[in-house]
N, C-alpha and C positions, 0 to 999 in steps of 0.2 A: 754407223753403229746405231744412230737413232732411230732409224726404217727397220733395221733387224727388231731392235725391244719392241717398236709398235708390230712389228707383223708376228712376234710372239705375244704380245698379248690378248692379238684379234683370234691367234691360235686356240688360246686357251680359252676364253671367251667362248668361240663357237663351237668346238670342240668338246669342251668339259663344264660348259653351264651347268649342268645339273649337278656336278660334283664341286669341283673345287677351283673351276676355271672362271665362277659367280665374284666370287672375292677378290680376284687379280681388276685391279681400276674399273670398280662395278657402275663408275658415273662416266669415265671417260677422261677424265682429269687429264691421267700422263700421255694419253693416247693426243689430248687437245694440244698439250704442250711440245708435242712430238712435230705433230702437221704444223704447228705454228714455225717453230725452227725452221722446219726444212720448206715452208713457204721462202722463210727470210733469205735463207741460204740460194734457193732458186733466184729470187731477185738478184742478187747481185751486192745489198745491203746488206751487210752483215753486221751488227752489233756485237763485237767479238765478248767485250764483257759479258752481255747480258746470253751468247751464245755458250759460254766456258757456264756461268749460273747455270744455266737451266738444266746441262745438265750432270752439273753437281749436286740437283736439289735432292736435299734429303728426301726419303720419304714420307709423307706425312702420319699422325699421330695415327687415326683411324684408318689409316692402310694399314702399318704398324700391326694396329689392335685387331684387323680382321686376320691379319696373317698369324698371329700367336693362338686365339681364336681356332682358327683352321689346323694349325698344329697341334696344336692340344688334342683336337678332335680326331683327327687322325691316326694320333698316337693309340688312339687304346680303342679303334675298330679292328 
């Protein structure tokens, strides 16, 4: 599941820069947290807790804020 979200938002990323694919994880954050997992997973270590966390994490406030942002914008092109 976590390969699919990061190769959807390398999608959107390179695909829709200019438009609205800027705003999907414009620093890398989820995409950082994505390779780190599935590093761990490859090992053989797995920290089940901290694996079931990560990806439960909410999204944060300013992801949040650019996606309302984006919709609003949207809305009334």
């Amino acid at each position: 599941m976590e390969e699919g979200i990061n190769n959807w938002l390398n999608y959107l990323n390179q695909n829709f820069r200019l438009e609205f694919g800027q705003d999907w994880d414009p620093g890398g954050t989820i995409r950082a947290g994505i390779k780190s997992d599935l590093d761990m997973i490859s090992s053989g270590k797995i920290d089940w807790p901290k694996l079931v966390a990560d990806g439960e994490r909410p999204v944060g406030k300013e992801e949040k804020k650019r996606w309302r942002q984006n919709v609003r914008t949207n809305d009334y092109q």
